[in-house]
Backbone bond lengths (Angstrom), bond angles and torsions (degrees), N, CA, C in turn:
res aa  C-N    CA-C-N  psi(-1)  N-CA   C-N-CA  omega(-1)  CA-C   N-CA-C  phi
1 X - - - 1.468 - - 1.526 109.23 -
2 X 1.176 101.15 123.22 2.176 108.16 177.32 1.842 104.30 -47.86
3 X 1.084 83.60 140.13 1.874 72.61 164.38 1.206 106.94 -133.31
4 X 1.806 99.21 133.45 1.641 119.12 -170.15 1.601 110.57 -56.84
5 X 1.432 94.53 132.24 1.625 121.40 176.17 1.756 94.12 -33.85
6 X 1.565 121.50 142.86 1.329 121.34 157.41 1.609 105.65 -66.75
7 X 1.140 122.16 158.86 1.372 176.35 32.55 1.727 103.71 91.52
8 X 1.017 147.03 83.85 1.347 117.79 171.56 1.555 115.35 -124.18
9 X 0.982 125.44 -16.30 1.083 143.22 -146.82 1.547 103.66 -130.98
10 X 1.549 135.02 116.84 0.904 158.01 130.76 1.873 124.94 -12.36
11 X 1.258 133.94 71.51 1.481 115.27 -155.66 1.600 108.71 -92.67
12 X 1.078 109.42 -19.54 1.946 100.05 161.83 1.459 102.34 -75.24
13 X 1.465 144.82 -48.65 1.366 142.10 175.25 1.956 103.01 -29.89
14 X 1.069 83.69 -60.12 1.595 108.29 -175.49 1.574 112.80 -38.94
15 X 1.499 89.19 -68.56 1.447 95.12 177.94 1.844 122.01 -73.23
16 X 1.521 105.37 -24.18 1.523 95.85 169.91 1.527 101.40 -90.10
17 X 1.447 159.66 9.01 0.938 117.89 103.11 1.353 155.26 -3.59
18 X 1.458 116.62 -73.67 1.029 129.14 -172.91 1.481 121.82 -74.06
19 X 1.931 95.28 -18.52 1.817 90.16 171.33 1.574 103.06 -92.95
20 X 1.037 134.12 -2.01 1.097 122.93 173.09 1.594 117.87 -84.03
21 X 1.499 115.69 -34.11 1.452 104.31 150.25 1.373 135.23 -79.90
22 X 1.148 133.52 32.74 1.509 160.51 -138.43 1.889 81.23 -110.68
23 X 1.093 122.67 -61.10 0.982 116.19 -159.52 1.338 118.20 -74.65
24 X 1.562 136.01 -42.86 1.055 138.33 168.06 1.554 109.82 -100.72
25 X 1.242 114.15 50.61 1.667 106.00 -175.19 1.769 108.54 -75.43
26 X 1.309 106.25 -42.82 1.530 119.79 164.00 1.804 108.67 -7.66
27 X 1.480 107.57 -60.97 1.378 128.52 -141.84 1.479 94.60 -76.69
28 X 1.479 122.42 -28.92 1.331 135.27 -163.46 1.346 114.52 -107.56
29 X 1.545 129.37 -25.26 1.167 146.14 -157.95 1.977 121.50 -60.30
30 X 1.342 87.27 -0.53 1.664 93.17 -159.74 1.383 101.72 -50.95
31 X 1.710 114.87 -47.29 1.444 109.48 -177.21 1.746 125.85 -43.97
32 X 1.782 79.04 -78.82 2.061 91.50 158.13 1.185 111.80 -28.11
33 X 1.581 126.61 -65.16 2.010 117.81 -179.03 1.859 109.16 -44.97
34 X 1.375 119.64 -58.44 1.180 115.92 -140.82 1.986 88.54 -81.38
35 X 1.327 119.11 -34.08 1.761 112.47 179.89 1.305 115.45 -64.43
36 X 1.842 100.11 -28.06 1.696 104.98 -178.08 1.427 107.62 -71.69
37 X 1.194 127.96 -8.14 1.459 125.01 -174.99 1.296 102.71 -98.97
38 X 1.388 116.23 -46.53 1.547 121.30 154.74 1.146 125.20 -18.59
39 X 1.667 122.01 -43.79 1.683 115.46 -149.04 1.672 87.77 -108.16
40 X 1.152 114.59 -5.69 1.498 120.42 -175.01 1.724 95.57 -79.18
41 X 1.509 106.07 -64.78 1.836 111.31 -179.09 1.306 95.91 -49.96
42 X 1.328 156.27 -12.94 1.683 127.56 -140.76 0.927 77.39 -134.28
43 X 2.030 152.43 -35.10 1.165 143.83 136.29 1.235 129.08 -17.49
44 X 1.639 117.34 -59.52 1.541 115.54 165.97 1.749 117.80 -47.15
45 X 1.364 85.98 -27.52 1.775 73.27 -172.15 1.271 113.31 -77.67
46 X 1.382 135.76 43.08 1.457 156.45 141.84 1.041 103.22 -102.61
47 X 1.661 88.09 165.87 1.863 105.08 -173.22 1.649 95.62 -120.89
48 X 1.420 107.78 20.14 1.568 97.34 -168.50 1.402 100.82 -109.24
49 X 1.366 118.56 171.62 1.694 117.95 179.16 1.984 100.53 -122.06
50 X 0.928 118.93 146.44 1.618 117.68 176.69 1.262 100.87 -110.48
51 X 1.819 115.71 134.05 1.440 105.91 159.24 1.439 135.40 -100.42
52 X 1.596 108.18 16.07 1.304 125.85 -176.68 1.744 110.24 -147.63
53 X 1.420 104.38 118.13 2.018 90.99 -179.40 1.925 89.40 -131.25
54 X 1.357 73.38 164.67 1.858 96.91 168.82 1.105 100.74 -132.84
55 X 1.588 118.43 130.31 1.340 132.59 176.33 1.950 92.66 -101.05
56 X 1.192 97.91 119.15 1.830 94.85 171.66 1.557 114.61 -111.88
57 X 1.320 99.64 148.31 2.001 100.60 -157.13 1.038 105.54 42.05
58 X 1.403 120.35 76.40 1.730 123.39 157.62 0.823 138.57 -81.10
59 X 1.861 114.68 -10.80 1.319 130.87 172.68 1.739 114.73 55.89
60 X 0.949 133.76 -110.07 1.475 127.16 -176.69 1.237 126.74 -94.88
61 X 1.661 113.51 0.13 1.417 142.86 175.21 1.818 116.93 83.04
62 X 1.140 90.53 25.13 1.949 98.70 170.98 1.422 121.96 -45.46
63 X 1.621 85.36 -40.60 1.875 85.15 -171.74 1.486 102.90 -97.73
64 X 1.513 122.19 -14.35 1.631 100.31 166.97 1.607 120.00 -98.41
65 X 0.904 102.91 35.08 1.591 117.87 -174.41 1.329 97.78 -122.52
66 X 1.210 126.72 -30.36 1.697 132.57 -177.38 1.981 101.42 -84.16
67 X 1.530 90.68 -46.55 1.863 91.36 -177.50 1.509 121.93 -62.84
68 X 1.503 104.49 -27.16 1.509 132.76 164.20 1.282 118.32 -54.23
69 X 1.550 111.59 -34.78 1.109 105.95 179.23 1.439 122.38 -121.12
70 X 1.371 90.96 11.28 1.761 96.53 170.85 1.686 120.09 -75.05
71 X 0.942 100.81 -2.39 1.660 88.04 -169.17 1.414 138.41 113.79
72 X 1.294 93.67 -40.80 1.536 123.74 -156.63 1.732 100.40 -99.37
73 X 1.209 117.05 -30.91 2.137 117.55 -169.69 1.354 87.77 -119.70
74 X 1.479 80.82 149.52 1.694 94.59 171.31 1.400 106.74 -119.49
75 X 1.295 140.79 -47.14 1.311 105.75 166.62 1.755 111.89 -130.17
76 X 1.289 122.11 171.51 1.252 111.26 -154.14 1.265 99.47 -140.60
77 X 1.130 119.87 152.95 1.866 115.83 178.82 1.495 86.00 -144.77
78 X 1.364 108.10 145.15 1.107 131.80 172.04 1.198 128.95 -139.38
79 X 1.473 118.29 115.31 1.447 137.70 -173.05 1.811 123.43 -89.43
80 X 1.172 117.68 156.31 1.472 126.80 160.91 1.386 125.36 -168.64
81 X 1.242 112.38 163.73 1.350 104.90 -176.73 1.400 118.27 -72.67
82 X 1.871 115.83 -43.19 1.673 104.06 173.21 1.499 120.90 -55.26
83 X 1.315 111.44 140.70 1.701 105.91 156.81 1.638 110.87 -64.98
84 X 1.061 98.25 -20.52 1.860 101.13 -177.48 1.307 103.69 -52.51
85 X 1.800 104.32 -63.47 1.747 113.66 -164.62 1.540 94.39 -43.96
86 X 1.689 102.50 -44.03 1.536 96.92 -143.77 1.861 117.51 -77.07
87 X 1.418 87.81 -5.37 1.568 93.58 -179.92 1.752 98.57 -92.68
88 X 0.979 113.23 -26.35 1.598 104.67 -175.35 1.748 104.22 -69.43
89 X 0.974 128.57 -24.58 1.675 141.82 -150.01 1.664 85.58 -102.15
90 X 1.447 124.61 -47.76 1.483 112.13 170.87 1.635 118.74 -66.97
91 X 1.346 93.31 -15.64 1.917 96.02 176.10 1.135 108.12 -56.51
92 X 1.647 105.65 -58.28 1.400 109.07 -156.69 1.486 93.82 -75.83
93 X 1.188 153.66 5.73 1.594 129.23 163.17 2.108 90.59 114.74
94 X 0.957 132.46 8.44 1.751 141.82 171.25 1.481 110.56 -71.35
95 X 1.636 116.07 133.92 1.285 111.11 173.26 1.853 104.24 -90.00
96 X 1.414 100.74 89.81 1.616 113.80 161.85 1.192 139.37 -93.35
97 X 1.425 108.55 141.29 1.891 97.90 161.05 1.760 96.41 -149.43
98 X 1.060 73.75 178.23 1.910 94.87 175.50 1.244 120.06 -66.01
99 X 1.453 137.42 119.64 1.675 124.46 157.31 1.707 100.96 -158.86
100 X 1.768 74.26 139.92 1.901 79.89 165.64 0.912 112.21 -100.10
101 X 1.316 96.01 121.55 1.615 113.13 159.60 1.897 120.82 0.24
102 X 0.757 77.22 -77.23 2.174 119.97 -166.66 1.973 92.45 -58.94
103 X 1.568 99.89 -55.44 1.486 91.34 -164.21 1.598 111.53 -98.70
104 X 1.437 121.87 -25.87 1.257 133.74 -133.67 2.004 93.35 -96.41
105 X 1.303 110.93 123.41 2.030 81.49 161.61 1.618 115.93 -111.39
106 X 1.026 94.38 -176.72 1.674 104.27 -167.35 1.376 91.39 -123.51
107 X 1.443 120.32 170.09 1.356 121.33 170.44 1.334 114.80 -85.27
108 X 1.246 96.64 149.50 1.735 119.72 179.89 1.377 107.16 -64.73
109 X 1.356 132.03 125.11 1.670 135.63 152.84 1.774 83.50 88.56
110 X 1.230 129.19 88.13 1.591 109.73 175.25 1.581 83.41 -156.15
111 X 1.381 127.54 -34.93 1.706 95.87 -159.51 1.847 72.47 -128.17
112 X 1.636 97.02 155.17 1.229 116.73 154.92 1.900 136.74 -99.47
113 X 1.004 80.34 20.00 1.878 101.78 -170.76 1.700 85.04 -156.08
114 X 1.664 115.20 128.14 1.382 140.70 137.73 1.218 122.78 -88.99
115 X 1.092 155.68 124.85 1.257 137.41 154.15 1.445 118.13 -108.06
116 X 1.578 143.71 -178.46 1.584 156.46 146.93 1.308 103.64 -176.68
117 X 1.799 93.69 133.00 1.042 116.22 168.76 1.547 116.66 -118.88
118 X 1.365 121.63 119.24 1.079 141.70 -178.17 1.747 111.14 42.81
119 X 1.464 96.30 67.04 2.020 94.89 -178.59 1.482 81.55 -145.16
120 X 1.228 134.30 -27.54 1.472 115.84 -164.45 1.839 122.61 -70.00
121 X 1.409 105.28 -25.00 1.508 99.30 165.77 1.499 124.56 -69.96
122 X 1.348 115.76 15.82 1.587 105.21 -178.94 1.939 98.00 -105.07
123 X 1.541 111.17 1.98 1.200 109.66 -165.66 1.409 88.31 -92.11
124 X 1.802 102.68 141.94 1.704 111.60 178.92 1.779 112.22 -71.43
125 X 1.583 112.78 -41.13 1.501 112.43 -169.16 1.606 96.33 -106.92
126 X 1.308 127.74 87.36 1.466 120.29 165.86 1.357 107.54 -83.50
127 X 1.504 159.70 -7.79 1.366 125.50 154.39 1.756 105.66 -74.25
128 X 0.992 109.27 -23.57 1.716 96.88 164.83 1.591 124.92 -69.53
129 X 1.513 111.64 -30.90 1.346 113.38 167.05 1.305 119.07 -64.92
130 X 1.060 118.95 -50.38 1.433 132.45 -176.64 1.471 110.70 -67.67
131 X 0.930 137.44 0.97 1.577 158.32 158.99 1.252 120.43 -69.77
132 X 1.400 94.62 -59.54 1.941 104.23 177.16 1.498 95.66 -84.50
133 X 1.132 149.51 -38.97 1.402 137.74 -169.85 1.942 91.65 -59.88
134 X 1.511 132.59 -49.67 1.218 116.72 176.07 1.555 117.22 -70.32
135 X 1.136 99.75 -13.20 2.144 93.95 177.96 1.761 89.31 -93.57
136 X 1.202 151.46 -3.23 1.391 129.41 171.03 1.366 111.72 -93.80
137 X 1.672 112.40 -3.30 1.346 118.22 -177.95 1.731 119.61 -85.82
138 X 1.089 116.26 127.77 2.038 105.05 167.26 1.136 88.00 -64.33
139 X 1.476 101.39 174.37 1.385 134.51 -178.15 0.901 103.66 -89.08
140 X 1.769 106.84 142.07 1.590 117.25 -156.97 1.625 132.12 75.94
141 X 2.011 86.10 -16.20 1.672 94.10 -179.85 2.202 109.31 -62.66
142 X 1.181 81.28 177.56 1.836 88.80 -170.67 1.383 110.62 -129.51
143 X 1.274 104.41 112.23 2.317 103.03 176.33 1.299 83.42 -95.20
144 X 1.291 103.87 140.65 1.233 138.11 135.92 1.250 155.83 -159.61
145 X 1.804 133.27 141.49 1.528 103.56 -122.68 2.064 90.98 176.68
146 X 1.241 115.09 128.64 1.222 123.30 -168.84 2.279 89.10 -102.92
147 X 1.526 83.60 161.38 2.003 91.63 170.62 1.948 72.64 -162.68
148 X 1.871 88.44 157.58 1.086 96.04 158.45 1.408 129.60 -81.73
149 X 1.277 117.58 146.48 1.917 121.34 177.96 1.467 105.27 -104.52
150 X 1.818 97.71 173.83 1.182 126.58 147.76 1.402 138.39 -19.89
151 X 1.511 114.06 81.17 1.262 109.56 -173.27 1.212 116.45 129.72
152 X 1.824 118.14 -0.75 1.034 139.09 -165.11 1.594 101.19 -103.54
153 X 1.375 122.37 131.46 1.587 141.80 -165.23 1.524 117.51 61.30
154 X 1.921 117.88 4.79 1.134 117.72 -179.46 1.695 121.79 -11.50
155 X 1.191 107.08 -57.31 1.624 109.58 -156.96 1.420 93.42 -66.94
156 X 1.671 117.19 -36.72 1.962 97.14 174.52 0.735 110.57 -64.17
157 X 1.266 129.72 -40.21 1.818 116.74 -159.53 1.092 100.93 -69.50
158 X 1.286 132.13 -30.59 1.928 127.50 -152.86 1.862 85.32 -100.28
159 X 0.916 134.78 -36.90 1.814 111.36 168.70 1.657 117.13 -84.33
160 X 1.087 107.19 -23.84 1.505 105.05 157.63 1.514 137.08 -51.54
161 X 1.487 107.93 -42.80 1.251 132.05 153.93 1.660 114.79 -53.23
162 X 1.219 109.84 -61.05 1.707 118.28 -159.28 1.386 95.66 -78.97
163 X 1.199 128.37 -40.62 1.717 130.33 174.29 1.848 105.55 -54.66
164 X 1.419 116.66 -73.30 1.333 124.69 151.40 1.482 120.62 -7.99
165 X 0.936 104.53 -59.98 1.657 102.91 -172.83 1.604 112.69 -92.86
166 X 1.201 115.90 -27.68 1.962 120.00 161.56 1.214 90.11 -49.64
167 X 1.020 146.73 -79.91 1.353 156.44 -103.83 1.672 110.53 -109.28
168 X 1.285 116.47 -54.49 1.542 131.66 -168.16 1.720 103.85 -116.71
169 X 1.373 123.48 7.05 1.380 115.37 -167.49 1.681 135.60 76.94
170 X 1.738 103.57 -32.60 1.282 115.38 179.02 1.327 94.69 -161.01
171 X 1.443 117.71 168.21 1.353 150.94 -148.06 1.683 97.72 -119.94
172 X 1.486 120.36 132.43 1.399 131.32 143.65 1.134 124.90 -91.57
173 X 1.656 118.57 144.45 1.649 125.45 176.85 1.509 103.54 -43.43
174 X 1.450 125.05 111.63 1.556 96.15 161.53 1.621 113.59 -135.15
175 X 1.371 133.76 13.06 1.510 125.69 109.00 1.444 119.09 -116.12
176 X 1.491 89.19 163.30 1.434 122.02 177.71 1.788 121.47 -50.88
177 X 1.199 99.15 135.09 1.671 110.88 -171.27 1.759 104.95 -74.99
178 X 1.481 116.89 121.75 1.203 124.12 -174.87 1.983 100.24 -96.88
179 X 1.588 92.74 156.58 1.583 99.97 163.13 1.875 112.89 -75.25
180 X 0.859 91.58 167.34 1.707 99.68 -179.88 1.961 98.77 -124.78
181 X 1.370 93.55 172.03 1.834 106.55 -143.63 1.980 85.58 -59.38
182 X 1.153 116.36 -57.17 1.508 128.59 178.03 1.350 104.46 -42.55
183 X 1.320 142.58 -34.91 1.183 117.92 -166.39 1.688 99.20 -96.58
184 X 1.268 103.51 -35.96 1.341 94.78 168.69 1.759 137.77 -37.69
185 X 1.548 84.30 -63.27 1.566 96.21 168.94 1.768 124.79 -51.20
186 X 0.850 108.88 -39.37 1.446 146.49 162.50 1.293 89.33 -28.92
187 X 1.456 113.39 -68.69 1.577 117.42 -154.89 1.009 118.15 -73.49
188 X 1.561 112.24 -39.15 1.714 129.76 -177.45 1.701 96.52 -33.70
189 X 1.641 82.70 -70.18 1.723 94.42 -167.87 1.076 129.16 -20.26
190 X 1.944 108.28 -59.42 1.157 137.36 170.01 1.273 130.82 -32.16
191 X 1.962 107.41 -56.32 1.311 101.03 167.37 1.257 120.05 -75.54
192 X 1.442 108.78 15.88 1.980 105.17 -165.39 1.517 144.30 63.53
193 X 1.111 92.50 33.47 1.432 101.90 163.38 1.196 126.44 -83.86
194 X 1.737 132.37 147.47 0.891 139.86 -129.05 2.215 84.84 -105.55
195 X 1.387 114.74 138.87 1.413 81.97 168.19 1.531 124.96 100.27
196 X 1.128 113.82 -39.25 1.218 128.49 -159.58 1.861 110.45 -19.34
197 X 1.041 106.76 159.03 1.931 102.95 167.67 1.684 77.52 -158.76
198 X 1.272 99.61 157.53 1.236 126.74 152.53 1.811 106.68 -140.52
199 X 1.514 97.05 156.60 1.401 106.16 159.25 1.424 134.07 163.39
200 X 1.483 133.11 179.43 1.690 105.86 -141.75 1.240 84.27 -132.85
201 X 1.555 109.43 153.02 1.640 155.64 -146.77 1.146 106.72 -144.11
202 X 1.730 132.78 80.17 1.102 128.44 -168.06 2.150 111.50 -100.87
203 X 1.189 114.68 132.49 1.595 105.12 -153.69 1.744 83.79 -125.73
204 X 1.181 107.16 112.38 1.981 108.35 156.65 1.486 113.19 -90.58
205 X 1.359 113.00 121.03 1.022 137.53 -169.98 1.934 99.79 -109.90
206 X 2.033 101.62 129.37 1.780 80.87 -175.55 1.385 93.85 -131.47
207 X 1.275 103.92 155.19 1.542 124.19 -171.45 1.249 123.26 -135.46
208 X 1.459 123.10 148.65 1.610 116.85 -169.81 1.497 92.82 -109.28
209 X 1.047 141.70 0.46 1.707 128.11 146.62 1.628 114.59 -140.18
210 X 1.218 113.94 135.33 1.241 117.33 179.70 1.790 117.81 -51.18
211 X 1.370 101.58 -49.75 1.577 106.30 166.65 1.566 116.26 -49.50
212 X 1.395 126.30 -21.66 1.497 113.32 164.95 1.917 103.93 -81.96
213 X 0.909 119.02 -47.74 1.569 106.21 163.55 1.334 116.27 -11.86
214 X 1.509 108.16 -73.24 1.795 142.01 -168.20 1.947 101.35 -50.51
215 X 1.542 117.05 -39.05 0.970 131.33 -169.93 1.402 104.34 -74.58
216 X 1.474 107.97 -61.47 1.939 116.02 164.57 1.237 107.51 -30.18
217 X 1.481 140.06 -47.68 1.561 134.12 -143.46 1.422 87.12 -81.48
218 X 1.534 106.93 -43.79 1.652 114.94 -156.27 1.401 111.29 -57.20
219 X 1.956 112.79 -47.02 1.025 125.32 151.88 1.059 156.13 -19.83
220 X 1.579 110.98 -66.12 1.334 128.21 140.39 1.705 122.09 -45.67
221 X 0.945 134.47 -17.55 1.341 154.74 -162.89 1.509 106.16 46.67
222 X 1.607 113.92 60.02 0.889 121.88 -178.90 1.867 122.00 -114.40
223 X 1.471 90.84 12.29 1.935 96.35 -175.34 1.767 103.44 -74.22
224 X 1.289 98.80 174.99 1.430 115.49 -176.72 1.546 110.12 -30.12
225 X 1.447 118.37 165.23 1.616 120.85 179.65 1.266 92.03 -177.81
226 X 1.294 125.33 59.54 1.935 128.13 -173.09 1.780 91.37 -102.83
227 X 1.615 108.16 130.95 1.393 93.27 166.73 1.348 128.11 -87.65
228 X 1.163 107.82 144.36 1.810 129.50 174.39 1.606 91.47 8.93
229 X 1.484 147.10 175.80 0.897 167.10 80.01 1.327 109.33 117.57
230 X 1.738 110.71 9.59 1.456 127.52 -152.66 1.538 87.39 -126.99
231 X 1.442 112.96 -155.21 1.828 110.25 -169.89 1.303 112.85 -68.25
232 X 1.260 126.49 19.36 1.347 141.03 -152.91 1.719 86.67 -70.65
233 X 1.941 112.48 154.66 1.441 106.23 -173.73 1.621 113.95 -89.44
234 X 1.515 138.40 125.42 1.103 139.31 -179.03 1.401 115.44 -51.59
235 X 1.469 128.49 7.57 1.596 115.61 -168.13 1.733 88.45 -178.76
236 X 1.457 119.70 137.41 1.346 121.50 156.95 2.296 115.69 -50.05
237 X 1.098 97.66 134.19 1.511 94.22 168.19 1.342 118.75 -40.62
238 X 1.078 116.51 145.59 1.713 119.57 177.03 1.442 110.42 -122.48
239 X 1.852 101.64 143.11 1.637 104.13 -167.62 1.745 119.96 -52.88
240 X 1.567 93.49 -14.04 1.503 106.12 172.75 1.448 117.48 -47.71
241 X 1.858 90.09 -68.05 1.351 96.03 -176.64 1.771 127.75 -73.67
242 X 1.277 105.34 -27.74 1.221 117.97 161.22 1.595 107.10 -39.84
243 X 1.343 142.62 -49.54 1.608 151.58 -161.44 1.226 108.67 -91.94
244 X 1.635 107.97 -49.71 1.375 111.66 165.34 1.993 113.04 -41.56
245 X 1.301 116.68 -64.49 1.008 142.15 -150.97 1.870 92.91 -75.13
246 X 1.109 95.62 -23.42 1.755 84.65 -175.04 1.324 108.59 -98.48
247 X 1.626 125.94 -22.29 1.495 124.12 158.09 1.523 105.62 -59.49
248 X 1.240 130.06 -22.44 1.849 107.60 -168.14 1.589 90.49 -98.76
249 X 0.644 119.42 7.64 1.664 120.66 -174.59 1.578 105.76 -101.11
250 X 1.593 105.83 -55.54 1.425 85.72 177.58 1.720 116.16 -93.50
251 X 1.775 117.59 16.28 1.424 109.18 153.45 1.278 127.65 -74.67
252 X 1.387 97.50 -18.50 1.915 107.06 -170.20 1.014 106.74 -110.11
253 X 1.241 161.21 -61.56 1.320 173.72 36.55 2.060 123.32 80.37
254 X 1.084 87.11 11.98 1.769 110.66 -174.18 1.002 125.94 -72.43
255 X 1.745 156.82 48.10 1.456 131.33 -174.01 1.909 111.43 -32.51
256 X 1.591 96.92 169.05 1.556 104.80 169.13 1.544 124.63 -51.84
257 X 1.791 99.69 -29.74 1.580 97.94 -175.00 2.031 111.98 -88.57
258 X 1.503 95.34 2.38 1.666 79.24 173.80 1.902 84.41 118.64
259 X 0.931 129.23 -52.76 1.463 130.33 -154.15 1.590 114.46 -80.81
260 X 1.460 124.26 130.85 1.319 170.72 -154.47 1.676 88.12 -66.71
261 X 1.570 123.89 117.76 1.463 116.34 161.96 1.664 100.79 -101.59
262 X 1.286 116.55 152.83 1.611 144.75 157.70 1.062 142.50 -114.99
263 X 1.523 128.32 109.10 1.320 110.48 -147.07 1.829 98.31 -106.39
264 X 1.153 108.60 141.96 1.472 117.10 162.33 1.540 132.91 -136.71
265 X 1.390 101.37 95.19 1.403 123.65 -158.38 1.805 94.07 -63.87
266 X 1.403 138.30 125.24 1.326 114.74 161.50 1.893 102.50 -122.07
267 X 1.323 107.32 137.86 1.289 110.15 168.78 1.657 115.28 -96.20
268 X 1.910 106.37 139.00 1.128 86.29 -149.24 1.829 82.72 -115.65
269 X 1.571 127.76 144.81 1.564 97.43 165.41 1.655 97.26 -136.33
270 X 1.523 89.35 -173.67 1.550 104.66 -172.23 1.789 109.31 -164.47
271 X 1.534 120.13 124.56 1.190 128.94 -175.21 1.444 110.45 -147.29
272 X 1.209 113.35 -178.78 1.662 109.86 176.11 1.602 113.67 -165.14
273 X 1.425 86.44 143.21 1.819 91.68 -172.79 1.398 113.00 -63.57
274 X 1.255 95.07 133.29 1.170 120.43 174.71 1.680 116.12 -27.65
275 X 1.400 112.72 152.59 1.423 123.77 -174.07 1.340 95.05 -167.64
276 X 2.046 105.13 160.40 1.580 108.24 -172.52 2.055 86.33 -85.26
277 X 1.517 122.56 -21.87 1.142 99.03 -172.42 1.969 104.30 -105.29
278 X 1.523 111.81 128.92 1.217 109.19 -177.37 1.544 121.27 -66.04
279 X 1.283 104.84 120.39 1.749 133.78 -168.38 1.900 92.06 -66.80
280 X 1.395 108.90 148.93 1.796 127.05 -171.17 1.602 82.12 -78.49
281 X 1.294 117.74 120.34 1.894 124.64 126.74 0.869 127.37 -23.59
282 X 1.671 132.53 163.60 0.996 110.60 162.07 1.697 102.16 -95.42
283 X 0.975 111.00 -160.78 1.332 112.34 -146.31 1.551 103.82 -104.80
284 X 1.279 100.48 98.75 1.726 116.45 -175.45 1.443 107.93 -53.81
285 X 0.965 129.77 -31.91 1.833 116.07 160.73 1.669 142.13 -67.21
286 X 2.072 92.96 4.93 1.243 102.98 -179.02 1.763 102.62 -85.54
287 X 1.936 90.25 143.78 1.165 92.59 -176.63 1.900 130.37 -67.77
288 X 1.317 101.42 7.93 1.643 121.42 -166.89 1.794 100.45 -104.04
289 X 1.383 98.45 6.98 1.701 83.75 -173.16 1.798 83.72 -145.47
290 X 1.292 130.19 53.30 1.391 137.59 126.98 1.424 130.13 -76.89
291 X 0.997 120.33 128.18 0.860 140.23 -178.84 1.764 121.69 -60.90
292 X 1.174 110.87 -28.67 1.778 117.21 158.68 1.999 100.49 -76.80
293 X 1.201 92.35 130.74 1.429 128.05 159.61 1.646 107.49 -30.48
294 X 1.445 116.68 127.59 1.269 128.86 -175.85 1.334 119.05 -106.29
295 X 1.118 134.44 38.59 1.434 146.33 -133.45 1.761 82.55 -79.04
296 X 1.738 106.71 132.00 1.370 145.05 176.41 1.550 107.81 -130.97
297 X 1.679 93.46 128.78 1.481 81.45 164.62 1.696 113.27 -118.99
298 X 1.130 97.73 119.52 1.493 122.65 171.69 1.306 130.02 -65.53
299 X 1.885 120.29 73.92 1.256 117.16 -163.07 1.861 108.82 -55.83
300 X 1.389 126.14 124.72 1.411 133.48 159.86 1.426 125.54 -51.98
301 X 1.317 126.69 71.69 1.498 116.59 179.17 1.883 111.15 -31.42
302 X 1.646 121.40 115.58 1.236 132.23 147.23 1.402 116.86 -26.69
């Protein structure tokens, strides 16, 4: 008998998160903008057109408003877990509703285009997710869909930790453990998709205090969501460690002009359900689907 993936992740945390940044998501969105434009270019690199997509965790609907208007989909529904996201996405004129990821299903064989952009690492069982995203696909249909990885906000976590433990003796979980590019790929396979690619999109993000970083996550509604008894943090942060944590940050972590780097590793993949006739790749000579690190630096509007 399989035994179900542990547990790590909190999914009402998750989602009241995310309605609480519902309201100013705008302010935070740079990531979501710049991947949603992403999944549009890495889309072109097909020759196929979809007449049905699901955008999953769409958050404010960037990326189905971009697929909408690419050319290529004709109609698009877009899901999330907040009612917040999902009422803002009916504002703007979006065919939305609510679903979690993790709990919610969709019908089998219904859309030929999947998409997600950066919502799938908050899900606890992703080779089970990634399973049903290929059973909601027709044949020939195409997932594709970025989450953040392994290796992503390094420099907080590693002064968060070392501040933590000067200070209190030991260190609490205080983000979430990402997959890395290998396990990903790994997974594609797993659920069977035809095709598979994986591969990583590395973005430096720079900042003149680490605590505006801390503010971005919050923003994004992307801070901690560990459940109860799980990596969850034993004690609120303290202004200690907070000060502590922002001197080792800007000793290590410094450009020449004074300003704060951030790293955000995102792994991006793309596969397709199976068919007796083999469906076009995208196009392994594009320079967005190497496998060495693309390091951008992404000035942070103040």
């Amino acid at each position: 008998m399989a035994t179900a993936p542990p547990k790590l992740f909190d999914r009402n945390l998750v989602r009241l998160h995310r309605d609480r940044a519902a309201a100013r998501y705008d302010d935070y969105a740079f990531l979501k903008e710049r991947e949603s434009s992403q999944l549009v270019e890495r889309l072109m690199d097909t020759t196929k057109t979809f007449e049905r997509a699901l955008d999953l965790g769409a958050h404010v609907g960037r990326a189905a408003q971009k697929l909408r208007a690419s050319g290529r989909v004709g109609a698009v529904d877009a899901a999330d877990a907040s009612a917040e996201f999902v009422a803002r996405m009916k504002a703007d004129g979006l065919e939305a509703f609510q679903l979690d990821e993790e709990e919610d299903a969709f019908e089998t064989g219904r859309y030929d285009l999947v998409t997600s952009v950066l919502s799938l690492h908050w899900v606890n069982d992703l080779p089970g997710m990634l399973v049903r995203i290929r059973q909601g696909l027709k044949p020939d249909g195409l997932f594709l869909g970025c989450l953040f990885a392994g290796g992503t906000l390094a420099e907080l976590r590693a002064c968060l930790i070392e501040a933590e433990s000067e200070i209190h003796g030991g260190a609490s979980a205080r983000l979430s453990p990402l997959p890395g590019l290998q396990d990903m790929a790994a997974l594609m396979q797993r659920a069977g998709f035809a095709l598979p690619v994986a591969d990583i999109d590395t973005v430096t993000v720079r900042y003149d205090d680490p605590l505006k970083l801390m503010r971005d996550i919050k923003g994004m509604g992307e801070q901690a969501a560990f459940l109860t008894g799980e990596k969850g943090p034993r004690r609120p942060l303290s202004p200690a460690v907070l000060m502590r944590m922002s001197e080792l940050y800007a000793e290590r972590y410094s450009d020449p002009d004074g300003r704060l780097r951030a790293t955000f590793n995102i792994v991006w993949l793309s596969g397709w359900a199976p068919h007796e006739s083999q469906p076009k790749p995208l196009r392994p000579g594009s320079a967005r689907h190497s496998l060495a690190d693309a390091v951008k630096n992404f000035p942070r509007k103040d």
